[in-house]
C-alpha positions in Angstrom: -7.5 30.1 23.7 -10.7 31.5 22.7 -12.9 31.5 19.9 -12.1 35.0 19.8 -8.3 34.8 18.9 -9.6 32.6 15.8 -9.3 28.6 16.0 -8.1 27.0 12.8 -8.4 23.4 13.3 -7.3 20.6 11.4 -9.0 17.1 12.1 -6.2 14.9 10.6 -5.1 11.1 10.0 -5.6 8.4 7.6 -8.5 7.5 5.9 -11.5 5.9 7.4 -10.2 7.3 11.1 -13.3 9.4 11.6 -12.8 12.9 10.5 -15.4 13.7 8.4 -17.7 12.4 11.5 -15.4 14.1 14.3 -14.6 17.6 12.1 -18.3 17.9 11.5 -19.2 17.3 15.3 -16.2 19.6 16.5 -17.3 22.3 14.7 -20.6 22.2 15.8 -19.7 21.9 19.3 -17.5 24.6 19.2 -20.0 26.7 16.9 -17.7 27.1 14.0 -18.0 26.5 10.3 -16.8 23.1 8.9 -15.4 21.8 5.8 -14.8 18.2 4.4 -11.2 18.9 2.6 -11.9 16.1 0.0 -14.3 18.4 -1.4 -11.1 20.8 -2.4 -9.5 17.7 -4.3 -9.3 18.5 -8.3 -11.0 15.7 -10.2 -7.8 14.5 -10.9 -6.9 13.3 -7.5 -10.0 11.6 -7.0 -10.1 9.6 -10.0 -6.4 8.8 -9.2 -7.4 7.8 -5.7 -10.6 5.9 -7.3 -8.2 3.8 -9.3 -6.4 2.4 -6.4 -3.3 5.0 -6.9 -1.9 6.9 -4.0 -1.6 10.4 -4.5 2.2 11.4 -4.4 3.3 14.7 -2.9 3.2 16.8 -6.4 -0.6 15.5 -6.1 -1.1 16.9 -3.0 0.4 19.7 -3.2 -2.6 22.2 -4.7 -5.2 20.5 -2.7 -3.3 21.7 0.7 -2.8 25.1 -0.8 -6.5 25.3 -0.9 -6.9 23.5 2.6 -4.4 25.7 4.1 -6.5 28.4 2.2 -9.7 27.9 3.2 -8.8 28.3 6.8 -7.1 31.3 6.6 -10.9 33.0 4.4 -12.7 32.7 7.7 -11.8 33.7 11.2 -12.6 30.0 13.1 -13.1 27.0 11.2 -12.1 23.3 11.5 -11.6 21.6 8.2 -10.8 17.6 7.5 -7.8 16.6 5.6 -5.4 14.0 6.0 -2.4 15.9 6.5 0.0 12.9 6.9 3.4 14.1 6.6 5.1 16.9 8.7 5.6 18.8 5.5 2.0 18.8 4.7 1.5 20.2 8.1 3.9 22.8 8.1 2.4 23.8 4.5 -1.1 24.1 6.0 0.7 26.5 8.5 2.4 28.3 6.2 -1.4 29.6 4.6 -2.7 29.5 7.8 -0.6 30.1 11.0 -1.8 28.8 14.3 -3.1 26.0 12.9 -3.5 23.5 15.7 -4.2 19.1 14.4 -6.7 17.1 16.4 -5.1 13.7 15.1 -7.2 10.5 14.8 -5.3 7.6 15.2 -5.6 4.1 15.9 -5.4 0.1 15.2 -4.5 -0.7 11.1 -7.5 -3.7 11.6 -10.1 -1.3 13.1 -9.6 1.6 10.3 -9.1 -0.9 7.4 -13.1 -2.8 8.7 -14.4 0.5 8.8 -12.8 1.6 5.4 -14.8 -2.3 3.8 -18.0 -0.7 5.4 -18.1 3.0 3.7 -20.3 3.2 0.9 -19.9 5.9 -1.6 -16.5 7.0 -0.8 -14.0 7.0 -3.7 -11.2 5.9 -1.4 -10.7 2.1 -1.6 -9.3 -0.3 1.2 -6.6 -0.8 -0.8 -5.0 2.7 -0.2 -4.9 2.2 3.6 -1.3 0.6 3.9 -0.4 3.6 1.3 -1.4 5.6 4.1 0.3 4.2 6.7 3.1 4.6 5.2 2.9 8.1 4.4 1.9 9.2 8.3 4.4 11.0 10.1 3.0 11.1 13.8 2.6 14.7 15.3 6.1 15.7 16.8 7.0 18.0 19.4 6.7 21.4 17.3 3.4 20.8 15.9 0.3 22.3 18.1 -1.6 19.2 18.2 -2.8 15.8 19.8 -3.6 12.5 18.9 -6.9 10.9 19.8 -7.5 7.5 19.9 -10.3 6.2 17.5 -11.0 3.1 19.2 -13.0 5.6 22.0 -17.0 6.4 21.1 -17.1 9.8 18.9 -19.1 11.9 21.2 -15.9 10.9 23.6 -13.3 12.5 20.9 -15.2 15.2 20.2 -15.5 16.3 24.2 -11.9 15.6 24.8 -10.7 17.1 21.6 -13.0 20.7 22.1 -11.9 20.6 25.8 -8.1 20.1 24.5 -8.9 23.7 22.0 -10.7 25.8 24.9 -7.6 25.0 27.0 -5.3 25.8 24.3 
């Protein structure tokens, strides 16, 4: 796949996996615009998440219209949201078809140090086995693939812009 036929990419997984750092680096290597999907979040979910609550699916729901959304504005763009559930991906698809999900994945320990290292961030540690629980692992009919976070970030962001060029 080219550039030219549009790429909508979601950088997808759990939080503290890296795709802030890998979205922003994808798009950059692929020359297309990126956007940090918790900055779509109403106030509410933030303050919610803040607290040490997990957002539930009605919570959710508004903020992936608008991820979904954004995508579908511009003709490329790769855009980071968690997109845990199977549902949450088909609803992304559903405002944005041929959306492909470059998934971050990796060890509970590794993401939960990195999450006790962020500063600034309102998603606390405490959230991460919330997570967990809530990820549904890409299946067969979803156009995407998991990467493994425990690899160096320049090594994601090659294999995962090689994986979209070959698409």
């Amino acid at each position: 796949m080219s550039a030219d036929d549009g790429l909508h990419i979601v950088v997808m997984g759990v939080s503290g996996c890296g795709k802030s750092t890998v979205g922003e680096a994808l798009a950059a290597e692929l020359g297309i615009e990126y956007k940090d999907g918790d900055e779509l979040h109403p106030q509410e979910n933030i303050d919610k998440m803040a607290s040490g609550q997990a957002l539930d699916d009605d919570d959710r729901a508004w903020w992936l219209v608008q991820v979904g959304k954004w995508l579908r504005e511009r003709p490329h763009g790769v855009i980071a949201c968690s997109a845990l559930k199977h549902s949450y991906r088909d609803l992304l698809r559903t405002k944005c078809p041929g959306t492909m999900f470059v998934h971050l994945h990796g060890d509970y320990d590794l993401l939960l140090s990195r999450m006790k290292a962020r500063e600034d961030h309102f998603m606390p540690s405490t959230l991460l086995d919330s997570q967990f629980a809530t990820l549904e692992l890409l299946e067969d009919d979803e156009d995407g693939k998991i990467f493994d976070i425990a690899n160096p970030i320049g090594d994601i962001v090659t294999q995962s812009a090689e994986w979209v060029r070959n698409k």
